[in-house]
C-alpha positions as CSV (number, residue, x, y, z in Angstrom):
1,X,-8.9,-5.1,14.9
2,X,-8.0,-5.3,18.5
3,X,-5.5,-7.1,20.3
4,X,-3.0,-6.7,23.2
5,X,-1.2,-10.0,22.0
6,X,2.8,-9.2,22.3
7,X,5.8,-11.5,20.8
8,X,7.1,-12.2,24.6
9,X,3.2,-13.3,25.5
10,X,2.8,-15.8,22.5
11,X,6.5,-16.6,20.8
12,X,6.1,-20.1,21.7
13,X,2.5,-21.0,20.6
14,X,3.0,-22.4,17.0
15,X,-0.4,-20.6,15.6
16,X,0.8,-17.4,15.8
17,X,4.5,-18.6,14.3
18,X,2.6,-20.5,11.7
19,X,-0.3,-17.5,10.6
20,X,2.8,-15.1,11.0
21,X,5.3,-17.3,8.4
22,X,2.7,-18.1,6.3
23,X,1.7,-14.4,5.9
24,X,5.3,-13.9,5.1
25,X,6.0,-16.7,2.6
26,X,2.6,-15.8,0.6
27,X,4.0,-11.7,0.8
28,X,7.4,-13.4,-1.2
29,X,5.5,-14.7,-3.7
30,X,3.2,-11.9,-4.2
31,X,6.2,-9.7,-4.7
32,X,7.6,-12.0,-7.0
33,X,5.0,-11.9,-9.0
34,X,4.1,-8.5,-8.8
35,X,7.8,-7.2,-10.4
36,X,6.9,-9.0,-13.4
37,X,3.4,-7.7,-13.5
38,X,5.0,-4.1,-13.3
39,X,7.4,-5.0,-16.4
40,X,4.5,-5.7,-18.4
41,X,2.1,-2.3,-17.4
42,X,5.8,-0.6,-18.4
43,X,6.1,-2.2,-21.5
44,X,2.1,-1.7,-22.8
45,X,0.5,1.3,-24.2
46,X,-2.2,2.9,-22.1
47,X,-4.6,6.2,-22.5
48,X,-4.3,9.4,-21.1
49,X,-7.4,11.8,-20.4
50,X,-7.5,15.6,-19.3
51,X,-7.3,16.0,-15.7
52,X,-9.3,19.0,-14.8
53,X,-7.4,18.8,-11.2
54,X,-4.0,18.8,-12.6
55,X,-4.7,21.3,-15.1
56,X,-5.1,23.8,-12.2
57,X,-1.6,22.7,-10.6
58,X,1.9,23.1,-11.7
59,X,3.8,20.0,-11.3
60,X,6.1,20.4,-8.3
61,X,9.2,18.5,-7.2
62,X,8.3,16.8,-3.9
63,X,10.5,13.9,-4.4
64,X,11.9,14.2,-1.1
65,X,9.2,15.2,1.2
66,X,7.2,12.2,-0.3
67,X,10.2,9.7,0.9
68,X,10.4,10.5,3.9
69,X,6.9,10.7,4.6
70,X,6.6,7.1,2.9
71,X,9.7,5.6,4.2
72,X,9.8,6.9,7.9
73,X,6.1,5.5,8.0
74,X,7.4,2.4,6.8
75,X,9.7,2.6,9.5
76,X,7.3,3.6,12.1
77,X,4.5,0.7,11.4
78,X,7.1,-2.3,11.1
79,X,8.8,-1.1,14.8
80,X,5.0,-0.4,15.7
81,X,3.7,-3.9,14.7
82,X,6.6,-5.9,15.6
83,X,5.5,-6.0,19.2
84,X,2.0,-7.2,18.5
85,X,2.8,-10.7,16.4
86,X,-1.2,-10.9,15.6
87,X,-1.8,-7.4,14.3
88,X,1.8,-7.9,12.3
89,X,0.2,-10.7,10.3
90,X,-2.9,-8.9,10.0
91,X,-1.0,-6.2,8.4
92,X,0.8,-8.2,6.0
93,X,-2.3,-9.8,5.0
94,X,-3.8,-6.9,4.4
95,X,-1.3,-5.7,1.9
96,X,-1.2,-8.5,0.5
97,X,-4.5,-8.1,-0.7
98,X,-3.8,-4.7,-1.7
99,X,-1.3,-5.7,-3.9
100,X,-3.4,-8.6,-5.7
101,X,-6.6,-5.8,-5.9
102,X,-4.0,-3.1,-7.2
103,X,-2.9,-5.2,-10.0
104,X,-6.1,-6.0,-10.9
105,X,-6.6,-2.4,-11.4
106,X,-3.7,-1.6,-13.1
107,X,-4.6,-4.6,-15.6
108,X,-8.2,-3.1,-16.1
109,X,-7.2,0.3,-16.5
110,X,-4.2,1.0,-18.6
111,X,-3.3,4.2,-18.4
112,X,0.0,6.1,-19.5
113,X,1.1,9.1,-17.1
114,X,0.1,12.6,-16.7
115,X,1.9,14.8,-19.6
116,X,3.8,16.8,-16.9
117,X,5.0,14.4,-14.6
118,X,8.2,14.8,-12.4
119,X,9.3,11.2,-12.2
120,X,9.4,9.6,-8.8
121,X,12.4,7.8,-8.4
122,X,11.5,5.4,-5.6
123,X,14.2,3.0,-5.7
124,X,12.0,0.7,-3.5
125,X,9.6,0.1,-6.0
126,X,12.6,0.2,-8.7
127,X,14.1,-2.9,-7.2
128,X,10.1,-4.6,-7.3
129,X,10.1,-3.9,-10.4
130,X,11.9,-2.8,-13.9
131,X,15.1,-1.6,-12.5
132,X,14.0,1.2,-13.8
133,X,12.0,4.6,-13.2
134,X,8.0,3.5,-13.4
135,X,5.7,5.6,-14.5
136,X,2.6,3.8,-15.7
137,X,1.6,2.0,-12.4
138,X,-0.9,4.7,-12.2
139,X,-4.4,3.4,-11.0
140,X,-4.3,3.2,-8.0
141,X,-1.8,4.9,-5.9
142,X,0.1,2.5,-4.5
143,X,1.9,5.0,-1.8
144,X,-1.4,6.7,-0.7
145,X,-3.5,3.2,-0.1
146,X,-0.5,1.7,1.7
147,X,-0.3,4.6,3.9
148,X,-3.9,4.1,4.3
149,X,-3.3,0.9,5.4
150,X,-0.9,1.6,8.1
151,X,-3.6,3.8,9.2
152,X,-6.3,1.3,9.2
153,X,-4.3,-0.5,11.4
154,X,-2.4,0.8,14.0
155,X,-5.0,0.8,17.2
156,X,-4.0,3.9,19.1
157,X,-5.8,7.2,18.7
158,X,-2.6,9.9,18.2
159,X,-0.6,7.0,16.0
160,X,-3.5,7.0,13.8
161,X,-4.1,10.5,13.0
162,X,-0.2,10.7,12.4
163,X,-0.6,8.1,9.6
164,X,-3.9,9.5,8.5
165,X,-2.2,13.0,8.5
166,X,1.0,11.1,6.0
167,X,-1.3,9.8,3.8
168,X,-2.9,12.7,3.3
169,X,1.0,14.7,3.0
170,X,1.7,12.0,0.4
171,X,-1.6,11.8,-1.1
172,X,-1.2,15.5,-2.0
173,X,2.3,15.5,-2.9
174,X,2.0,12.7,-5.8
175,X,-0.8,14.9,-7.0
176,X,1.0,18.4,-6.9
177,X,4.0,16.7,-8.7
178,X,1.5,15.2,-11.3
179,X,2.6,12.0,-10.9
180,X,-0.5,10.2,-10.4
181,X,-4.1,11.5,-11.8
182,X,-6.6,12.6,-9.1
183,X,-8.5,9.9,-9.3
184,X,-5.8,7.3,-8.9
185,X,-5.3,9.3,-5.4
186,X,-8.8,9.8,-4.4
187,X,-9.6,6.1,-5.0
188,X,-6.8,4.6,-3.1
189,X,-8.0,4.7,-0.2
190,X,-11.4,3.5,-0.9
191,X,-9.3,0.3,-2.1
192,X,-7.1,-0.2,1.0
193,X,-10.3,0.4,3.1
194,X,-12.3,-2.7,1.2
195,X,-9.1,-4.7,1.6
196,X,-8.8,-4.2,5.3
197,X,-12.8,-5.3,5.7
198,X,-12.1,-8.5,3.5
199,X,-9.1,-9.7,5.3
200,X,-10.9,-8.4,9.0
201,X,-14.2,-10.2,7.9
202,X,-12.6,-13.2,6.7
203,X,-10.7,-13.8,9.7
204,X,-13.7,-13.6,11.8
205,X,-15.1,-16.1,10.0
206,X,-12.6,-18.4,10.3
207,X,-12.2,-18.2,13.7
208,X,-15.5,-18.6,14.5
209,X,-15.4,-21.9,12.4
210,X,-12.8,-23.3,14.2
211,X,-14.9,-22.3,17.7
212,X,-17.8,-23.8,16.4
């Protein structure tokens, strides 16, 4: 998505406010709902299978080199975005969507977490969800695809391949510390990838309805 649209350009057309609030209110609710949905993946049994990948690793500490890749990145993509109201909203529909898909997953595949795992205690996702230190919101990686994301969506080159070069620094870190299975690492961004082309489709389509 491309757009050169800045907050001092547009602040006052009510469109923009509007699509941007909306986003906003309908990312509140989706949070809301997705702390209880983590209570209950806590709280059920799942399965756990032998990963051949993980079998060849031993788990590693990286707690603090995967927050600060996640959390400066965080950083990084709201100051990033902040200037550019339409790609902002795009952004925050786009997790959105994420979020919704990722529960979905999580529902269909119950898993319970690698044998070896070195907790990762995010306190971000501990305040979303339990209060307490998750462990099975396993498939998919929820810190790789949202990395992903941010990639997807910045629009210049060199702060692209920085976020594609995080994700890939977080996407082996949760692996090497065994807290996610491969898979729920490699198919994260496969995920954030078909979220970004539903929310960038669908908005084409709307506003070439309301041109029509």
């Amino acid at each position: 998505m491309t757009t050169t649209v800045t907050w001092k350009d547009n602040y006052r057309l009510k469109s923009i406010q509007y699509q941007l609030l909306f986003s906003i209110i309908i990312l509140a609710f989706v949070l809301y709902f997705y702390s209880g949905f983590l209570n209950y993946v806590e709280m059920r049994e799942g399965f756990s299978f032998n990963d051949p990948v993980l079998d060849l690793i031993k788990p590693i500490n990286l707690t603090w080199l995967i927050f600060i890749s996640i959390y400066l990145s965080l950083i990084a993509g709201i100051i990033i975005l902040i200037k550019k109201p339409l790609q902002l909203a795009f952004a925050i529909q786009v997790y959105i969507i994420l979020i919704l898909v990722r529960m979905l997953a999580m529902y269909s595949v119950p898993l319970n977490p690698p044998p070896e795992m070195i907790p990762l205690n995010d306190p971000f996702v501990r305040f979303f969800g339990t209060g307490r230190i998750l462990a099975k919101d396993l498939f998919f990686s929820g810190h790789t695809a949202t990395l992903f994301m941010l990639y997807l969506v910045m629009e210049k080159k060199l702060i692209k391949r920085i976020f594609l070069i995080l994700t890939i620094i977080v996407a082996l870190s949760v692996i090497f510390q065994h807290v996610h299975y491969f898979i729920d690492v490699f198919a994260a961004p496969f995920f954030s990838y078909g979220c970004y082309v539903i929310v960038k489709y669908s908005r084409l389509r709307i506003n070439a309805g309301f041109i029509d």
